[in-house]
C-alpha positions as CSV (number, residue, x, y, z in Angstrom):
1,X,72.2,139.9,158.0
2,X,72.5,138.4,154.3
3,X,70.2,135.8,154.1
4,X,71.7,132.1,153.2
5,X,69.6,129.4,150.6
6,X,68.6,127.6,154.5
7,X,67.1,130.5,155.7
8,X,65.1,131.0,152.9
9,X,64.2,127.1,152.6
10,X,62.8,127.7,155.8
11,X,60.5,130.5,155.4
12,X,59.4,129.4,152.7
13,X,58.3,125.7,154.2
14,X,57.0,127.8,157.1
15,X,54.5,129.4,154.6
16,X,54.1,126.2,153.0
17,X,53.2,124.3,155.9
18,X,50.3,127.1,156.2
19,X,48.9,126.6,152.8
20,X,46.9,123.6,153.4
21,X,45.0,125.3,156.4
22,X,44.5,128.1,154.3
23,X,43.2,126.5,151.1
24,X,41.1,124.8,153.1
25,X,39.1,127.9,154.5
26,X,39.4,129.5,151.6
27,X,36.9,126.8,150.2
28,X,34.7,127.7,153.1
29,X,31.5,129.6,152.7
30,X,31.8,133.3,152.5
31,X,31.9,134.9,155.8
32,X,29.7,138.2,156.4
33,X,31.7,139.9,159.0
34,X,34.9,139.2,160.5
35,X,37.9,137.1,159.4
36,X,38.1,135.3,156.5
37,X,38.4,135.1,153.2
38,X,37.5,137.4,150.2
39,X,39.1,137.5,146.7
40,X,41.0,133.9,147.4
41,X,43.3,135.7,150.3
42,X,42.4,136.7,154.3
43,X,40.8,139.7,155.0
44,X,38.9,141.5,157.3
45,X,35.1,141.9,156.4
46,X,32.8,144.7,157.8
47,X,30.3,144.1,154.9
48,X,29.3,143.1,151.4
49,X,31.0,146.3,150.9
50,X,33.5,147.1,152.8
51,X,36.6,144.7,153.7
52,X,40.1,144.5,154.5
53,X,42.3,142.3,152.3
54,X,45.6,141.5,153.8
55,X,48.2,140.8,150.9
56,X,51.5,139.7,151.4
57,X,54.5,138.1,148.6
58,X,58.0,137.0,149.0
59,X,60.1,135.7,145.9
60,X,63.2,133.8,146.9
61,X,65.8,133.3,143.6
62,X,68.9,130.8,143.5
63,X,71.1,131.8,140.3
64,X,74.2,130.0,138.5
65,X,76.6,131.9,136.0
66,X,78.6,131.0,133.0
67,X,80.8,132.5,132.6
68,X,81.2,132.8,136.2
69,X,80.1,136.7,137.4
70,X,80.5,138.4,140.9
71,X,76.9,137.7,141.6
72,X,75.1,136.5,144.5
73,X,74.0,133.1,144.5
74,X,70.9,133.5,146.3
75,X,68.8,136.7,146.3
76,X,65.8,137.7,148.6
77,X,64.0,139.4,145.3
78,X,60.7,140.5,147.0
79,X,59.3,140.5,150.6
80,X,55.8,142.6,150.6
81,X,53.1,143.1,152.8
82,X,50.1,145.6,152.2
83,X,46.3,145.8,152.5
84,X,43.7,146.3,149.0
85,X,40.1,146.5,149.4
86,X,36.7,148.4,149.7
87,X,35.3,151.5,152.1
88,X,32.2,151.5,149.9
89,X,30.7,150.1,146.9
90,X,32.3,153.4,145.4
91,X,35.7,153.6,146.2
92,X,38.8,150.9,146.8
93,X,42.0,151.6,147.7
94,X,45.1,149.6,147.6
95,X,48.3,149.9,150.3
96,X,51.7,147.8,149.6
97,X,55.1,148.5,151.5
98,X,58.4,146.8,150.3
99,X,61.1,144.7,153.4
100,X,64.4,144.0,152.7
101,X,66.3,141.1,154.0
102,X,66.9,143.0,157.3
103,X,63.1,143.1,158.0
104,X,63.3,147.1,157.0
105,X,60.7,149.1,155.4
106,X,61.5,150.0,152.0
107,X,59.7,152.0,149.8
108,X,55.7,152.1,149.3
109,X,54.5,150.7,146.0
110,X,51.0,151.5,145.3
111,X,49.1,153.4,147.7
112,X,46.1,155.0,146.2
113,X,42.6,155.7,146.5
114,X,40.4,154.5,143.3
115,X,36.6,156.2,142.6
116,X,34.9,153.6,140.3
117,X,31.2,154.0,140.7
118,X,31.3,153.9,136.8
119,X,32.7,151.6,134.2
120,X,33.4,154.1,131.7
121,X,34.5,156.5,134.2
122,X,36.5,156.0,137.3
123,X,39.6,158.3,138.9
124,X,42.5,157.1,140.7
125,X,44.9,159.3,142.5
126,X,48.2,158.6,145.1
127,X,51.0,156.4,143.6
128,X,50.6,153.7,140.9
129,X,51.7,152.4,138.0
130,X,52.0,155.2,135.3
131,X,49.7,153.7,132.0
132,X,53.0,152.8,129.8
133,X,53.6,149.1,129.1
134,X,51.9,145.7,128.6
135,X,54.5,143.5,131.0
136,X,55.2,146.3,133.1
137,X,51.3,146.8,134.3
138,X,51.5,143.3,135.3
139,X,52.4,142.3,138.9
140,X,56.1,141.0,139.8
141,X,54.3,137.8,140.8
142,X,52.0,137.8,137.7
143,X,54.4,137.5,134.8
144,X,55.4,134.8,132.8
145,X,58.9,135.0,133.4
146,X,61.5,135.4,136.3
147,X,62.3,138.9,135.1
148,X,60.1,141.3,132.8
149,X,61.5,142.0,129.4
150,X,64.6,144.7,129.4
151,X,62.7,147.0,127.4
152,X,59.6,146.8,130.1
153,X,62.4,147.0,133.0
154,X,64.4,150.0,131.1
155,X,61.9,152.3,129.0
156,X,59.3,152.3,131.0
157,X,58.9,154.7,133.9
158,X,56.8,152.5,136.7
159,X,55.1,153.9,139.6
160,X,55.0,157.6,140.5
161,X,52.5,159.9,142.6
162,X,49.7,161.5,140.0
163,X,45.7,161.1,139.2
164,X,44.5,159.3,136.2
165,X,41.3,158.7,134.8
166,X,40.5,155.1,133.4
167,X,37.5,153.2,132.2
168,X,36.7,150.4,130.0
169,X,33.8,149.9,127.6
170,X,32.0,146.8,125.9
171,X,32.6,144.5,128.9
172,X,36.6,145.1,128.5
173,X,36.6,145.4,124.7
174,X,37.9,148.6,124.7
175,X,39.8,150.2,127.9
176,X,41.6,153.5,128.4
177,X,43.8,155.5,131.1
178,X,45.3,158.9,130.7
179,X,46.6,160.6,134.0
180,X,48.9,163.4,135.0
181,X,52.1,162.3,137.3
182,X,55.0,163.9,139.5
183,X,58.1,163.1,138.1
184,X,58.6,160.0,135.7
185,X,58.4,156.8,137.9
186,X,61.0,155.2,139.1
187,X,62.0,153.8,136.4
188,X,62.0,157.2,134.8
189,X,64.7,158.9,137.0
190,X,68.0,157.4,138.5
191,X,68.9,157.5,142.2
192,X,72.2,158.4,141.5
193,X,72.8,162.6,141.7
194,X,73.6,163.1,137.9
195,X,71.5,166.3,137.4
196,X,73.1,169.6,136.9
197,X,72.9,171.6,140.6
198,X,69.2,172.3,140.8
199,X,68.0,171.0,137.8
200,X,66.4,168.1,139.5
201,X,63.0,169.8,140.4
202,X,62.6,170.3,137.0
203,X,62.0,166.9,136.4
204,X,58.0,166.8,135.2
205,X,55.6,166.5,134.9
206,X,55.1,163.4,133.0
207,X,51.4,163.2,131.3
208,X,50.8,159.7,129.8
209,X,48.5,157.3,128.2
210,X,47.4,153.6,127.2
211,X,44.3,152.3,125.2
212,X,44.1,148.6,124.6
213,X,41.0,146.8,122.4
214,X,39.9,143.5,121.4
215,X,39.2,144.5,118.0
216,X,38.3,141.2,116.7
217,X,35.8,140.9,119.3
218,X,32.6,142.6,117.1
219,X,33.5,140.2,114.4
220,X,34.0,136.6,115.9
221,X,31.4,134.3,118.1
222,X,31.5,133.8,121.6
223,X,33.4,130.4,121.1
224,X,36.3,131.7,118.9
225,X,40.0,131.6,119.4
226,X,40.6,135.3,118.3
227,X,38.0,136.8,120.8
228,X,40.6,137.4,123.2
229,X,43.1,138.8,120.6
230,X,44.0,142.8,122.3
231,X,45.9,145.2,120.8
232,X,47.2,148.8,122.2
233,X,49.0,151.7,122.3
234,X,50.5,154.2,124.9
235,X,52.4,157.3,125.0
236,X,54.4,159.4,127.9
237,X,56.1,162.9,127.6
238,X,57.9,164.9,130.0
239,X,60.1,167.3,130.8
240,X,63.9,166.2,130.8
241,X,65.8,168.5,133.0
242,X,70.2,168.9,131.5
243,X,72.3,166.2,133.0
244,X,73.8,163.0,132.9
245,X,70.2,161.8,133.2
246,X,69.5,159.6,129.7
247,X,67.6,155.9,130.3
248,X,70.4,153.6,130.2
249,X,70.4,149.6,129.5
250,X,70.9,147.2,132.3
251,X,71.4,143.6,132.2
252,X,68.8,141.3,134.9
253,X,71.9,141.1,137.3
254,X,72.2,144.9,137.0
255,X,75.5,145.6,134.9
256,X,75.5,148.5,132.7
257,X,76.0,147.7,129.3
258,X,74.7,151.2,128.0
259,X,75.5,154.0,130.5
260,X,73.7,157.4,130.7
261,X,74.7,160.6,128.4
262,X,73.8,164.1,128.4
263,X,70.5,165.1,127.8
264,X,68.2,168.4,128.0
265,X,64.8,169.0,126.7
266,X,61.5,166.0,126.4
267,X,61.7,162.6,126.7
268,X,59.0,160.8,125.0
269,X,57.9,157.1,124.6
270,X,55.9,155.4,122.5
271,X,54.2,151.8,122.8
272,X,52.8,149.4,121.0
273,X,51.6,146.2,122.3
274,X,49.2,142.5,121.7
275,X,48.4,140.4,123.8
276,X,46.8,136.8,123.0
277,X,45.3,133.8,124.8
278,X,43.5,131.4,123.0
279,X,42.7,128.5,125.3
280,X,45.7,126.8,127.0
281,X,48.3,129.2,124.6
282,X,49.8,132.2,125.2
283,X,51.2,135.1,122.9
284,X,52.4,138.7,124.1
285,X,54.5,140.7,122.2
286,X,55.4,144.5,122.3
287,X,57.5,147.4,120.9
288,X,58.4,150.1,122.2
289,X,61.3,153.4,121.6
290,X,62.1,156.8,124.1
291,X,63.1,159.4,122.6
292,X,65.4,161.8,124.3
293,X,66.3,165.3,123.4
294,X,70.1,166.5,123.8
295,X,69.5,170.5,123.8
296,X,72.8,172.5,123.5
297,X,75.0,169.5,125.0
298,X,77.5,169.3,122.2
299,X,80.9,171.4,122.2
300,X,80.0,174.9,122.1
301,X,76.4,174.6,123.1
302,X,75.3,172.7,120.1
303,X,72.3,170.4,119.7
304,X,73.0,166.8,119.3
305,X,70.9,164.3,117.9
306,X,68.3,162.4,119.9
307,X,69.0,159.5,122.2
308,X,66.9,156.4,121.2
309,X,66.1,153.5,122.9
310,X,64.4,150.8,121.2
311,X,63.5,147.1,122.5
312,X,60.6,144.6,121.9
313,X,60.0,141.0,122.6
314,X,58.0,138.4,122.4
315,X,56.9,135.3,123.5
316,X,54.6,131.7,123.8
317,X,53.4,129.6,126.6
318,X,52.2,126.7,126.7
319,X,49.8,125.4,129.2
320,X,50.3,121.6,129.2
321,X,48.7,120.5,131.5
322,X,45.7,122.0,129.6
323,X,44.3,125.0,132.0
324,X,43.1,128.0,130.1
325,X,45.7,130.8,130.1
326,X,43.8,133.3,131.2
327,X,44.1,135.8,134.9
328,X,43.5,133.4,137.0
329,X,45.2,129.9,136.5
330,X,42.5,127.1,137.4
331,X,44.0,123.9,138.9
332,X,41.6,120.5,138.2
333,X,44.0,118.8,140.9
334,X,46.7,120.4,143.1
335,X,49.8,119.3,144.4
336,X,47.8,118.9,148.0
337,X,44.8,116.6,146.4
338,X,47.5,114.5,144.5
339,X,47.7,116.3,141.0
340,X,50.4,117.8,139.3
341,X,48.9,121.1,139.7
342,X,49.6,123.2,136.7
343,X,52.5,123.0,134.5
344,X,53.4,125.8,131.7
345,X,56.6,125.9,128.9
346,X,57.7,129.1,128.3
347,X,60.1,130.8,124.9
348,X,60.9,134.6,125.0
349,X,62.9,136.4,122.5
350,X,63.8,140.0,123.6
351,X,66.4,142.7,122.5
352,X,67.5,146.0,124.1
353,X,69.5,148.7,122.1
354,X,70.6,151.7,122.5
355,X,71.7,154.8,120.7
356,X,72.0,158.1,118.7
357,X,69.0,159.1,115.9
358,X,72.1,160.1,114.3
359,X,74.2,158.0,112.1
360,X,76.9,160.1,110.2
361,X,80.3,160.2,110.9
362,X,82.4,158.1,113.2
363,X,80.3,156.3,116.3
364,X,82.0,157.1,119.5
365,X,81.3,156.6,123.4
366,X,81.5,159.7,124.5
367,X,78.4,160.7,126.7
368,X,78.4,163.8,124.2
369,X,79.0,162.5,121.0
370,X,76.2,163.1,117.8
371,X,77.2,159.8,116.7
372,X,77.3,157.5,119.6
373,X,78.0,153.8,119.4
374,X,75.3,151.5,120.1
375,X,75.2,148.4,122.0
376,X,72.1,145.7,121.9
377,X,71.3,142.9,124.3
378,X,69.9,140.0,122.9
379,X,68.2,137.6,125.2
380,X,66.7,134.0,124.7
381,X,65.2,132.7,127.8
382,X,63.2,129.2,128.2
383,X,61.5,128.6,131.0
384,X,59.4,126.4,133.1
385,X,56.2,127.8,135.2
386,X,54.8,125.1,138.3
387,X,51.6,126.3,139.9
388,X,52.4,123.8,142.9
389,X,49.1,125.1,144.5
390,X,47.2,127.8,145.0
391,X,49.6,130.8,146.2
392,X,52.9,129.0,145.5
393,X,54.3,129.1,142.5
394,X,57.9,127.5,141.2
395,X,59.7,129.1,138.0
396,X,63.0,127.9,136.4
397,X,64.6,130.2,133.7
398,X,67.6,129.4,131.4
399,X,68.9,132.8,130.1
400,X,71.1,133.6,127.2
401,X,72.3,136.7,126.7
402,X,74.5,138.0,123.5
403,X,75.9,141.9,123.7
404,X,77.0,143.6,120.1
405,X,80.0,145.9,121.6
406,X,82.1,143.8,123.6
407,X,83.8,146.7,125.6
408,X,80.5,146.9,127.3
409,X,79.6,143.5,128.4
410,X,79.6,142.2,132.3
411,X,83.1,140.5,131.3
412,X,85.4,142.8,129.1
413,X,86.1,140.6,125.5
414,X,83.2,137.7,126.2
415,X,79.9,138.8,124.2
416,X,77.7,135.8,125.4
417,X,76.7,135.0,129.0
418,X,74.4,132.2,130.1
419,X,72.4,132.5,133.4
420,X,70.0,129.8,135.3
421,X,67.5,130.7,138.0
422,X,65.3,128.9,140.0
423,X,62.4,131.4,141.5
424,X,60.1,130.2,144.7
425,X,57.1,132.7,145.3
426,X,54.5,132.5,147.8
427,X,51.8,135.2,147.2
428,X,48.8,135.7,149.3
């Protein structure tokens, strides 16, 4: 059953109307065993030690298009339900599922088992995020925007199955994860069968890497503005097995504007990213390019020239109602105690390109070309963030995108598309 805007209005008052009862317990005392509340959500506690979170998140979208696209208006964009806690004061784990519209599983997000007796040393292994990307290592519900960045959505490879080994240093002034992982997320690979017969179980192993500091940190007082200025960098290689298997670019509503080519050898990335919050103010911006070889797929066996990638963006918000921006959004007076709750301006710049390393000769479409014709989308979005309460949050998004080839657009001939949506999430 497709779900219609009324349906969704009333699940999402149905979890609404629950939110009062459950900020109000969640103000309670701590309880010692049993239900209640750990971490600002239900769980199940055994001890100081050893509890049962239950998480849950659904994101509802309504979306307008101009010019008008063959889009749905309303979109069920995530329905989750998992458990995250503690079996000792060694080791936590983590359990999310995905439900479509139907009310069928999906596919498992994170499910893993983490070993952190240590700061400096802890060891996660099952399926996670692999350690590539500033947005993309944030939470669906977490970022400042209804849709990551392109380049965090398309570079990036995501979760995957694999063991890592992460810690962090200085109270969080310098932090590191390197891990080993199956394939190359689900970003990495497409679900469609474009691999030469076989060729798909070559796909991996991916190794990557991310190191983030505050490298002002040493130099500044407790009290100043660039104490929480971070900077990073993170790398991935892997093995690229021969097919029609390149990273392609795909606009939020999930229109090709850069379809896959022919590729054979490594594909590497490489990241760089900072990240900034002084008081109510926000700044993120990051870079970041794949590099794909294109072994012997030319006429005649040749080697073609790399397949790049390339996108950054970056943006500011704006707390105005005068909350610190940092993980946890304070509210001085909710929407349920007659307050505004918390209200946050948003401005993103963001482009998306892709292409050959090779620039001589005549650019040309053709999967196989040396020389292949790029195409860039170029995206303003301005946006509007209400923390209605805790849990709830409402987003509005204004989107403008502007394509350089305008054969390759979601509307043959028209290079510029604007897009609105209006995001509900409830997230417990």
């Amino acid at each position: 059953m497709t779900p219609t805007p009324a349906l969704a209005f009333t699940l999402a008052g149905l979890l609404l109307a629950g939110a009062p009862a459950a900020l109000a317990q969640s103000s309670q005392a701590p309880v010692a065993r049993g239900f209640g509340w750990k971490d600002d959500r239900p769980a199940i506690i055994f001890g100081d030690d050893i509890y049962v979170g239950l998480r849950t998140r659904v994101v509802m979208d309504w979306r307008g298009f101009d010019p008008e696209l063959d889009e749905d208006r309303f979109k069920l964009d995530v329905a989750r339900i998992g458990m995250k806690g503690k079996l000792t004061r060694h080791l936590d784990f983590e359990l999310e599922r995905e439900i479509d519209e139907d009310g069928e599983w999906q596919d498992w997000k994170d499910v893993y088992l983490n070993w952190g007796t240590f700061d400096a040393v802890a060891v996660r292994g099952g399926r996670f995020k692999i350690p590539f990307g500033l947005e993309q290592n944030f939470g669906r519900t977490e970022i400042d925007f209804v849709y990551r960045s392109r380049a965090s959505t398309q570079l990036t490879p995501a979760r995957d199955k694999g063991v890592a080994v992460h810690g962090r240093f200085f109270g969080r002034g310098l932090t590191y994860e390197a891990g080993v992982f199956d394939t190359d997320g689900d970003l990495g690979k497409l679900s469609e069968p474009q691999f030469i017969e076989g060729a798909e179980d070559d796909l991996g192993p991916t190794y990557g890497g991310r190191v983030t500091a505050a490298v002002l940190r040493p130099l500044v007082g407790k009290d100043a503005a660039l104490r929480s200025l971070r900077v990073g960098a993170a790398y991935t290689t892997g093995n690229l097995p021969e097919g029609l298997n390149s990273l392609r670019g795909e606009t939020p509503y999930g229109f090709d504007y850069f379809a896959p080519v022919y590729v054979k050898g490594r594909r590497q990335r490489l990241g760089v990213e900072l990240d900034w919050t002084p008081g109510p103010f926000g700044l993120r911006a990051e870079w970041m390019q794949t590099r794909e070889d294109r072994l012997k797929q030319g006429l005649g066996d040749v080697d073609l020239s790399d397949f790049l990638g390339t996108g950054w963006y970056a943006y500011g918000t704006w707390l105005v109602t005068g909350q610190d921006k940092d993980d946890s959004i304070s509210m001085k007076r909710s929407v349920l105690r007659g307050g505004p709750g918390a209200i946050e301006l948003a401005l993103r710049y963001e482009e998306l390109g892709f292409g050959s390393a090779s620039k001589e000769g005549t650019p040309v479409r053709n999967p196989r070309g040396d020389h292949l014709l790029g195409n860039t989308d170029r995206i303003w979005t301005a946006g509007v963030n209400w923390y209605v309460m805790p849990h709830v949050k409402v987003v509005a998004n204004a989107i403008h995108e502007d394509f350089t080839d305008e054969q390759r657009t979601p509307a043959a001939g028209e290079t510029a598309f604007w897009s609105g949506v209006l995001r509900l999430q409830v997230v417990f």
